[in-house]
N, C-alpha and C positions, 0 to 999 in steps of 0.2 A: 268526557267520554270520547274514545275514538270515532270520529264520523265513518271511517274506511272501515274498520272491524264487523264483520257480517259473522253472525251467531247460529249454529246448529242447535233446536229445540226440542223437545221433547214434552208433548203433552199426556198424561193420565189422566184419564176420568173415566168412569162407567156409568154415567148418564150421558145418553147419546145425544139426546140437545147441545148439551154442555160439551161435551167433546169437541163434535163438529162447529159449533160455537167459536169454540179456543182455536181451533184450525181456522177458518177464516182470518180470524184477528189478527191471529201472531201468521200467516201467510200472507197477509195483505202488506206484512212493516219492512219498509227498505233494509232494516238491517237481519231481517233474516233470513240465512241462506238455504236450512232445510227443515222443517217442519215435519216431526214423526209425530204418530199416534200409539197410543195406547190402551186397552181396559182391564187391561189384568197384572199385579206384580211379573208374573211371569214374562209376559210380553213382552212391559217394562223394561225388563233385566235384560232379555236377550237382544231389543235394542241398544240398551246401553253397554252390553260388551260389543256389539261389534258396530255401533258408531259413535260413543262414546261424546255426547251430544255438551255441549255447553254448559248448557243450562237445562233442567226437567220441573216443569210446571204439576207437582203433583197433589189431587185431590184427597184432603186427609182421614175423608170417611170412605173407600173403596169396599164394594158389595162384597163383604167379609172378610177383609184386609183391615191392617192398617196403615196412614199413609206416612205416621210416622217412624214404623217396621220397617217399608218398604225406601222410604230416605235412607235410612242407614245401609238398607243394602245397596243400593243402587250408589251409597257413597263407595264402601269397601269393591264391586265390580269397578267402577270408574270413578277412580279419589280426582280427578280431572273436572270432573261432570259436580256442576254446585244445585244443590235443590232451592226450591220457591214450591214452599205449602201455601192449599188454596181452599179453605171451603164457605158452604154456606150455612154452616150451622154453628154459629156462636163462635170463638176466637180460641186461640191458643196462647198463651203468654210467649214471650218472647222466650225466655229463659229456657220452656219445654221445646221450643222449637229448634234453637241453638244444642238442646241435649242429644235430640236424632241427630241432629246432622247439618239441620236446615239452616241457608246464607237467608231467611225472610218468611214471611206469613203477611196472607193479604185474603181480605174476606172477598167471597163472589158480587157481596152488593156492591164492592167498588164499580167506578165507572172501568167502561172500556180499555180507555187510552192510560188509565193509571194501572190496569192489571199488565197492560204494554209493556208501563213504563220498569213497574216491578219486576216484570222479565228479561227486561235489558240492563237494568242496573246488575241484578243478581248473575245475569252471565257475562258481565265485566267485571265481577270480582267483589262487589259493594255489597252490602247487605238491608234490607228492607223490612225493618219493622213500623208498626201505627204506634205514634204516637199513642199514651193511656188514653186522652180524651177520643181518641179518636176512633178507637176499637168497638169494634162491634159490641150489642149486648153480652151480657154472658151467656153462654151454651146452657146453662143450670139454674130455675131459680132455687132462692135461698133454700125453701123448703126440700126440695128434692136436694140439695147439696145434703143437707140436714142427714135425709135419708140416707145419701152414696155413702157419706163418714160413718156410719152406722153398720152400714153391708160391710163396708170394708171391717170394721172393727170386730165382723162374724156375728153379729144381730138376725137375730129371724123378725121376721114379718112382725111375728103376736108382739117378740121383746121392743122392736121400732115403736110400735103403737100403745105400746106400755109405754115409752118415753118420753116419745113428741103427746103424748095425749091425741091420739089419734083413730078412727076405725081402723079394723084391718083391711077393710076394700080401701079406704085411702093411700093406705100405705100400699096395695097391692096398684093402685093407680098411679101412682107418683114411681115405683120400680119401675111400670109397662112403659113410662114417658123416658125414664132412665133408660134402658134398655133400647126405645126409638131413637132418645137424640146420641147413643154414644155407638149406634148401630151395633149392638153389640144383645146376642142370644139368653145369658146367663150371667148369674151375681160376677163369677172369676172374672170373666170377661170383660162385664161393665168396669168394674175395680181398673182391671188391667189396663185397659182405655182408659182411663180417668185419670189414673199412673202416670199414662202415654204422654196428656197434651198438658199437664200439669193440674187439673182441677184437686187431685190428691198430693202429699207432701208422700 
């Protein structure tokens, strides 16, 4: 890597710990030269038409976004500008990452200096993914996957619980957990997100 090359950043997140967090970090690191924020797609975007930033650090579960929607736009405004998806809830295959858009996927539980380093590689051009062993747990256990293939396939509740051998408050409890970890309101939606990061073919 270039030592001289100083990189203009771009963080998304809308958890403010976390935001302010990623500022410090990537503001504290010799090689970069401007550190934007963000918390909304929108924001995002009109930072990245008119600075048109390196690299964008973006969170792939944003409060009623997605962050891998919001990669793809922010490719097509600044095909310049390379993304690095970042969250804390379970992993994203590599494969779905590369579909948005994304030069890399790196979970929150990493250490500091490695979310760093994931930052700097991806805005010199390289790409960052985990190792399989190394990936976070999955976002989904087996059971609730069980469930999402089923929603997806247009299953109601009763027919899920005719299948798996299950009550229908179970199966009504394993949707409300689907719907928490894929942040997402409604069956389409959950589907649709589960599309997004690969958990569905």
């Amino acid at each position: 890597m270039s030592a001289e090359r100083r990189l203009s950043v771009l963080v998304v997140d809308d958890h403010e710990v976390v935001h302010w967090g990623f500022r410090v970090l990537l503001g504290e690191q010799a090689w970069v030269e401007r550190c934007l924020a963000a918390r909304t797609g929108a924001e995002a975007l009109e930072l990245v038409r008119s600075f048109e930033p390196d690299v964008a650090l973006v969170d792939l579960f944003l409060a009623g976004e997605s962050g891998a929607e919001l990669c793809e736009s922010i490719r097509k405004a600044s095909p310049s500008t390379r993304v690095l998806l970042i969250s804390g809830a379970g992993r994203m295959s590599p494969a779905a990452a590369r579909a948005a858009g994304a030069s890399g996927f790196v979970s929150k539980d990493a250490g500091a200096a490695e979310v760093a380093m994931a930052v700097r590689r991806v805005g010199m051009g390289m790409t960052t993914f985990a190792p399989k062993a190394d990936q976070p747990s999955p976002l989904l256990s087996e059971r609730e996957r069980e469930v999402l293939e089923l929603i997806a396939a247009g299953s109601t509740n009763r027919e899920i619980a005719e299948r798996l051998y299950l009550s229908p408050h179970t199966v009504k409890e394993h949707t409300s957990a689907l719907y928490r970890k894929l942040n997402s309101r409604n069956r389409a939606e959950a589907v649709q997100r589960a599309q997004r990061i690969g958990l569905l073919e």
